[in-house]
RODO-2510 file (C-alpha; in nm, 4 decimals, decimal comma):
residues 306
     n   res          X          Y          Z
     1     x    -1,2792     5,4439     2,3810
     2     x    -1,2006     5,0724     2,3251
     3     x    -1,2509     5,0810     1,9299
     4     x    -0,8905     5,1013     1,7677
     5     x    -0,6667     4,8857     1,5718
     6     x    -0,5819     4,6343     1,5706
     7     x    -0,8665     4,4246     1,5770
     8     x    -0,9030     4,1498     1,8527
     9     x    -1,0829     3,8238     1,7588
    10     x    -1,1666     3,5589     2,0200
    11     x    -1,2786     3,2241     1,9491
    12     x    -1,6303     3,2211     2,1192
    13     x    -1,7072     3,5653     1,9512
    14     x    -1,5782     3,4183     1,6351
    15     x    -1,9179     3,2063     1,6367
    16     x    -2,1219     3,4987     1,6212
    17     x    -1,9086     3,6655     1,3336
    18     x    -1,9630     3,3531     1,1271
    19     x    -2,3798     3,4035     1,2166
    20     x    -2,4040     3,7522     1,1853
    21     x    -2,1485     3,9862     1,0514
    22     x    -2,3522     4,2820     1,1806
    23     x    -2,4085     4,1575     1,5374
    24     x    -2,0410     4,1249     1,5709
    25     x    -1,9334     4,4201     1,4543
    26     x    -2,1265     4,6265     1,6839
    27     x    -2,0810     4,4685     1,9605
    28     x    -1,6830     4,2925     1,8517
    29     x    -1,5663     4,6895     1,5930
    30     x    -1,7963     4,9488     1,8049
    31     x    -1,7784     4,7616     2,2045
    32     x    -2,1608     4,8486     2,1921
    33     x    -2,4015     4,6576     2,3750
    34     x    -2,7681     4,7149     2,5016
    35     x    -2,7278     4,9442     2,8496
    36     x    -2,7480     4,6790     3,1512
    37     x    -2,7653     4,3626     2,9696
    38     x    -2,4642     4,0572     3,0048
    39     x    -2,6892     3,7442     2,9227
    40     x    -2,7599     3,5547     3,2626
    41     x    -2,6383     3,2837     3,0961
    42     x    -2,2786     3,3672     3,0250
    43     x    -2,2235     3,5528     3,3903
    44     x    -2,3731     3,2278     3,5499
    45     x    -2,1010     3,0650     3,3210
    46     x    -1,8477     3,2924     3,4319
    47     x    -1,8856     3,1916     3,8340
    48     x    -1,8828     2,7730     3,7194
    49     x    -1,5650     2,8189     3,5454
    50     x    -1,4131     3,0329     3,8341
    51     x    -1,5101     2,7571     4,0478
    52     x    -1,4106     2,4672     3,8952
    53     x    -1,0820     2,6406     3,7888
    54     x    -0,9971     2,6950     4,1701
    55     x    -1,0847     2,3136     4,2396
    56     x    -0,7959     2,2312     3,9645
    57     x    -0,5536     2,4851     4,1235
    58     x    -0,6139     2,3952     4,5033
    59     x    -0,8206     2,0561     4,5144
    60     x    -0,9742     2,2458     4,7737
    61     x    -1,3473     2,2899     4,8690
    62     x    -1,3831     2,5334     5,1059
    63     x    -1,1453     2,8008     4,8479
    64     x    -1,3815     2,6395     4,5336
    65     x    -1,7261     2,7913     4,7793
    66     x    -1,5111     3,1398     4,8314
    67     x    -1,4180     3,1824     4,4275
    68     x    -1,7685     3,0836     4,3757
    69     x    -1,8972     3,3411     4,6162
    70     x    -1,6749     3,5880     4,4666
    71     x    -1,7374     3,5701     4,1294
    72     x    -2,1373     3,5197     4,1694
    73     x    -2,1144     3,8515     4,3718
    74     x    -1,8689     4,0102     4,1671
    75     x    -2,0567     4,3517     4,0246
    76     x    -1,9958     4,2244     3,6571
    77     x    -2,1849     3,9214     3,7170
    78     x    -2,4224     3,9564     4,0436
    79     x    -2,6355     4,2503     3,8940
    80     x    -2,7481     4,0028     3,5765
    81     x    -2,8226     3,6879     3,8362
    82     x    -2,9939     3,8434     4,1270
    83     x    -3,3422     3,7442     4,1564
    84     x    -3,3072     3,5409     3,8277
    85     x    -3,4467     3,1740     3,9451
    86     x    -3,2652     2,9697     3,6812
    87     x    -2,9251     3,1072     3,7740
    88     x    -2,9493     3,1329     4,1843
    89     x    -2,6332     3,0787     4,3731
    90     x    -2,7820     2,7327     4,5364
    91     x    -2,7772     2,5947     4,1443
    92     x    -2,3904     2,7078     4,1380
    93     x    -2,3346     2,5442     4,4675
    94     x    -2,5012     2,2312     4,3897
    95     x    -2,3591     2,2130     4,0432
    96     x    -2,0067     2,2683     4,1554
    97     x    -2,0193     2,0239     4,4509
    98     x    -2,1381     1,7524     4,1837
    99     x    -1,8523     1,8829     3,9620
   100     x    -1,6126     1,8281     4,2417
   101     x    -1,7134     1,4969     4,2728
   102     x    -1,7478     1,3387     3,9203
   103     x    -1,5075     1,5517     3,6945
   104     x    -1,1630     1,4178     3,6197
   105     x    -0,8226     1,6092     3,5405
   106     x    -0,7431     1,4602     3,2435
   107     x    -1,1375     1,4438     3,1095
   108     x    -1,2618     1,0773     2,9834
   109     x    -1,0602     0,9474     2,6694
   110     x    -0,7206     0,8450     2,6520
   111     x    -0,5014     0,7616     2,9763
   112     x    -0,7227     0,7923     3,2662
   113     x    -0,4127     0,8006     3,5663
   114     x    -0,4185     1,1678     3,6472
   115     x    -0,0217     1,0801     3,7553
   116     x     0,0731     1,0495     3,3651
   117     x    -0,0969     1,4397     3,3321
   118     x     0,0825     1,7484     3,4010
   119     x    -0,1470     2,0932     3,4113
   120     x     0,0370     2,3744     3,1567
   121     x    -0,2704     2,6638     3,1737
   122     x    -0,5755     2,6857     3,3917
   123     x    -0,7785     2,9698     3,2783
   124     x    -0,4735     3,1778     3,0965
   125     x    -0,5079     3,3912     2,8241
   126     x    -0,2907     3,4624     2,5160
   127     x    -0,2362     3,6340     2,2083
   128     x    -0,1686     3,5192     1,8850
   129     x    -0,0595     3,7381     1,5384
   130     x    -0,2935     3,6780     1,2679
   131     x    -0,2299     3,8880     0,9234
   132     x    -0,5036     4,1511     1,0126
   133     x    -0,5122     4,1444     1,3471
   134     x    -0,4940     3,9106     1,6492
   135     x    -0,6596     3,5888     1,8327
   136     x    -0,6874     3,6407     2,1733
   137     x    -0,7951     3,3043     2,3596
   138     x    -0,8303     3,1672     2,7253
   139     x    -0,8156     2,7950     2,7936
   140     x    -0,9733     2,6580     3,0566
   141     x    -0,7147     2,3716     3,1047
   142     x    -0,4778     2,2633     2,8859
   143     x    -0,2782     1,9600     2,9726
   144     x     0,0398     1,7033     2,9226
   145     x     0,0956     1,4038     2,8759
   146     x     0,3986     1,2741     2,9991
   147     x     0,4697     0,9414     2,8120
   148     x     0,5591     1,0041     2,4240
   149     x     0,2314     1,0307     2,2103
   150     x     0,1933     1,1800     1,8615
   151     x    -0,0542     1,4089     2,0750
   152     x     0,0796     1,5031     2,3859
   153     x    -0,1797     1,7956     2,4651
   154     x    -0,5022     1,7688     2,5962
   155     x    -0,7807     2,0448     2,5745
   156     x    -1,0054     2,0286     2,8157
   157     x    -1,3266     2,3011     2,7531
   158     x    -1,6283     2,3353     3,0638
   159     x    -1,8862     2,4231     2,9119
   160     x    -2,2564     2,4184     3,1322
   161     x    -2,5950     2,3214     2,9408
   162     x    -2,9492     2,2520     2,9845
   163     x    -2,9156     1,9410     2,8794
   164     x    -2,6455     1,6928     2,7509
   165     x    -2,8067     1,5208     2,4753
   166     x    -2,7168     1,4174     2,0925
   167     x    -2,7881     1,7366     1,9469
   168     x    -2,5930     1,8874     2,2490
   169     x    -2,3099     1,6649     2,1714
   170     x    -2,3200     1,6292     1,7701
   171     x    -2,2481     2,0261     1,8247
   172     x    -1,9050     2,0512     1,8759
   173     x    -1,7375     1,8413     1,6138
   174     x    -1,7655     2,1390     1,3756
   175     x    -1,7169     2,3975     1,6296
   176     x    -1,5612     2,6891     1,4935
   177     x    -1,4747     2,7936     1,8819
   178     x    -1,2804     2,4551     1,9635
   179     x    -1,1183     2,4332     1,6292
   180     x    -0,9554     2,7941     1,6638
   181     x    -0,8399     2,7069     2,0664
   182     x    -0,6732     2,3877     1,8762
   183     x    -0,5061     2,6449     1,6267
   184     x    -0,4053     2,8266     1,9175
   185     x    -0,2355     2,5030     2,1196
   186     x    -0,0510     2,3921     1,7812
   187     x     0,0743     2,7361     1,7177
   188     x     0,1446     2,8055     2,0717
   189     x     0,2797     2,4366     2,1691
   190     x     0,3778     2,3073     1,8475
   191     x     0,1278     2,0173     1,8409
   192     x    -0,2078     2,0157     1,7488
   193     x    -0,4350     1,8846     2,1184
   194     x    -0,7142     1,6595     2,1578
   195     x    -1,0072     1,8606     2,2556
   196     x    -1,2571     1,7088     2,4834
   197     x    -1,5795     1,8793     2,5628
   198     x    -1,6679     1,8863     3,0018
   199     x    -2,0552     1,9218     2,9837
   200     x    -2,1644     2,0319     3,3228
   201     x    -2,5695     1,9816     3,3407
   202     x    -2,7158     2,3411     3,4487
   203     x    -2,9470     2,1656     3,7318
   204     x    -2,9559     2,0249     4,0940
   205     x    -2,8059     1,7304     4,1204
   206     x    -2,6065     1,8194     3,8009
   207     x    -2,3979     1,5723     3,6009
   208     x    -2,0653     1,5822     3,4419
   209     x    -2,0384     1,4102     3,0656
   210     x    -1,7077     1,4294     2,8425
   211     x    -1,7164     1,4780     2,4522
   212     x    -1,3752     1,3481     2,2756
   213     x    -1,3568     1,5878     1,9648
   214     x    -1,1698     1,4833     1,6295
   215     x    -0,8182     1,5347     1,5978
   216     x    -0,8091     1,8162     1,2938
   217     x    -0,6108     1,7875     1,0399
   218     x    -0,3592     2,1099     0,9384
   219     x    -0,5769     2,1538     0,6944
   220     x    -0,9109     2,2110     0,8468
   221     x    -0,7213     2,4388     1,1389
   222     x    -0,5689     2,6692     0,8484
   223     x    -0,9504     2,7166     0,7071
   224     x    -1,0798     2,8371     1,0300
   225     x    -0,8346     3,0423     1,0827
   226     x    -0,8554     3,1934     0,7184
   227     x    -1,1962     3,2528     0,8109
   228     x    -1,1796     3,4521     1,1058
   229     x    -0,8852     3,6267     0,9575
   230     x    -1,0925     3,7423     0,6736
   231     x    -1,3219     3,8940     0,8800
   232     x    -1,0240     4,0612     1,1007
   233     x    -0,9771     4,2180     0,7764
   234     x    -1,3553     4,3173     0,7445
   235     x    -1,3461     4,4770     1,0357
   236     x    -1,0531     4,7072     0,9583
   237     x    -1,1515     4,8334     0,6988
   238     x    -1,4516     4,9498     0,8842
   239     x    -1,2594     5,1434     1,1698
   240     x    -1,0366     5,2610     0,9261
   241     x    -1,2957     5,4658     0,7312
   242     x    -1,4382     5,5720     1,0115
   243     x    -1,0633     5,6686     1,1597
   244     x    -0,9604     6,0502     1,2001
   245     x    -0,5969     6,2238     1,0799
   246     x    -0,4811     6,2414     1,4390
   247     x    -0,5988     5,8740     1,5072
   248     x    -0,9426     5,9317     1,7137
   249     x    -1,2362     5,7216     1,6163
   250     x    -1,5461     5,8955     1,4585
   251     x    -1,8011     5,6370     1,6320
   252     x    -2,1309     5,7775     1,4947
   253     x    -1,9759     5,7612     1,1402
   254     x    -1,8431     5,4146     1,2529
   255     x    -2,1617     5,2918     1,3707
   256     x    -2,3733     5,4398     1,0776
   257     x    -2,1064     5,2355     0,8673
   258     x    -2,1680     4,9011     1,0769
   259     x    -2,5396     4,9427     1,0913
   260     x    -2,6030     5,0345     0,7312
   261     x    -2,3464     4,9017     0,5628
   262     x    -2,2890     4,5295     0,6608
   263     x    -2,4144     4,2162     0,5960
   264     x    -2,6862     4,0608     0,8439
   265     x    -2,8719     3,7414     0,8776
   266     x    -3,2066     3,7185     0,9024
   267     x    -3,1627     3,3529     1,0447
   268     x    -3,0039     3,4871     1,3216
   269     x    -3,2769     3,7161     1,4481
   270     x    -3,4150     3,4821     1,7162
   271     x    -3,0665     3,2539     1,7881
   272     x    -3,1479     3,0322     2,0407
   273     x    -3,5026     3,1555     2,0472
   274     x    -3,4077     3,5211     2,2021
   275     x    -3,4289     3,8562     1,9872
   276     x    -3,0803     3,9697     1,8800
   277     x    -3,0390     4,2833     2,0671
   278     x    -3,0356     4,4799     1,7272
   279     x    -3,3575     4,3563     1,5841
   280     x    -3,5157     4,7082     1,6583
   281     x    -3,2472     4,8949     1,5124
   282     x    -3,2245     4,6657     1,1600
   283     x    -3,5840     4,6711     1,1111
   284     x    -3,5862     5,0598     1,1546
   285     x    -3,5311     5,2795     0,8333
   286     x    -3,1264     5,3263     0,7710
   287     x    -3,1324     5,6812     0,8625
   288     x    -3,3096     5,6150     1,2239
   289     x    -3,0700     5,2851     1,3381
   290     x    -2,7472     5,5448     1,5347
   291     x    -3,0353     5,7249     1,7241
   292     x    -3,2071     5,4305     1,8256
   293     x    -2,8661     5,2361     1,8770
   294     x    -2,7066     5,5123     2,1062
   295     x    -3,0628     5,6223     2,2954
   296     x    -3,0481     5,2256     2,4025
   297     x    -2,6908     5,1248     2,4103
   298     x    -2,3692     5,1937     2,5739
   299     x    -1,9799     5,1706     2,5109
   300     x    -1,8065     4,8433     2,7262
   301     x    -1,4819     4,7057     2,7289
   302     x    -1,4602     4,3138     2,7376
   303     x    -1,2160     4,1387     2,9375
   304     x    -0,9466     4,0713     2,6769
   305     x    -0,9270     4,4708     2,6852
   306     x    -0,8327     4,5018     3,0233
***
């Protein structure tokens, strides 16, 4: 049963949390998500960033095409892209051959001589102690700078998109996501990075666009942090009332806590123009949400689990 203390808070799901406090804590408190359902979407991201972080690691095409095989195939991933035409394994070949071509080490701001860049983490993942519970994070590449510079670090995050336009770009400069992975570099590294942005356009053909973020200040790092620490602290005191004497979790009392209990959004209903996976169960009457959550719903554990 993956729900237990403490409570571990990534970045990307820290977006959700600050959307919906009730999506995340079913699927971020309870590991609950609808039976058979990883969005295409973030498997087909999966497979692009275990290509391109092999083409980092080796410079090497032919072992790029076998991670890229691997990971499209792998059983986590293939059963949510197979016969989906927007996420076939052409588009990841394509895309990645483009990638291979256009991206750059070091990204597209500041020192372009890949010789003055060292690589410290490809596609690593780490822990960090937060008062209620932790901040797990995985960089996709996280670099130095070898000539003295009030910011040695570079932050480099892939990200793949529909399209790269202004609204795609205005995005990330108040990213919750990318400031928490600079928390995590200035806590980790002891200076806070520049973050660029790698767009990698989800077509044939593709493209590959950089987005130089700001350089945060202390201050604003400390307040996103505070924020996803407060709801660390939501979400224990959830488990905890729903935690037995000898330490076992009572997950229908947990769940009829989560479901009942919470605060939702009703903003958030149709994100990006899909239906959040709970809309059935929080328009339902109180009493009736555990049935229909656990008659349509199963336990997973994510990767930072494992």
């Amino acid at each position: 049963m993956p729900a237990k203390l403490p409570i571990i808070a990534t970045p990307s799901r820290s977006e959700t949390t600050a959307r919906c406090y009730r999506r995340h804590s079913i699927a971020d408190v309870a590991y609950m998500q609808r039976t058979g359902t990883v969005e295409p979407p973030l498997a087909f991201g999966t497979v692009i960033h275990a290509g391109s972080a092999e083409w980092w690691l080796t410079r090497d095409y032919n072992r790029v095409m076998q991670a890229l095989h691997n990971s499209y195939h792998d059983p986590e991933n293939y059963p949510h892209l197979v016969d989906n035409p927007k996420h076939t394994f052409a588009l990841a070949v394509s895309m990645l051959e483009v990638y291979m071509e256009k991206a750059t080490l070091m990204g597209d701001h500041f020192c372009k001589d890949e010789k003055e860049w060292s690589i410290i983490e490809i596609e690593e993942r780490c822990e960090l102690e937060l008062p209620h519970g932790l901040l797990s994070f995985q960089m996709d590449r996280l670099l130095r700078f070898h000539s003295p510079s009030p910011t040695p670090y570079k932050l480099i995050d892939t990200k793949t998109a529909a399209r790269l336009d202004t609204r795609w770009r205005d995005r990330w400069s108040r990213s919750l996501q990318m400031k928490l992975y600079a928390y995590g570099v200035k806590e980790k590294y002891g200076s806070v990075p520049l973050v660029e942005i790698e767009g990698v356009l989800k077509t044939v053909g593709s493209d590959v666009e950089y987005v130089l973020l700001p350089v945060w200040s202390d201050g604003e790092l400390e307040e996103a942090v505070m924020l996803v620490d407060w709801f660390l602290q939501q979400d224990t005191r959830w488990l905890e009332k729903a935690t037995l004497e000898d330490g076992s979790v009572d997950m229908v009392k947990l769940l009829e806590l989560l479901l009942t209990k919470t605060p939702f959004n009703s903003d958030d209903c149709f994100a990006y123009y899909k239906p959040c996976p709970l809309l059935d169960c929080c328009s339902s009457l109180p009493e009736q949400r555990v049935s229909l959550l656990l008659s349509d719903f199963e336990e997973f554990v994510p990767k930072f689990l494992e």
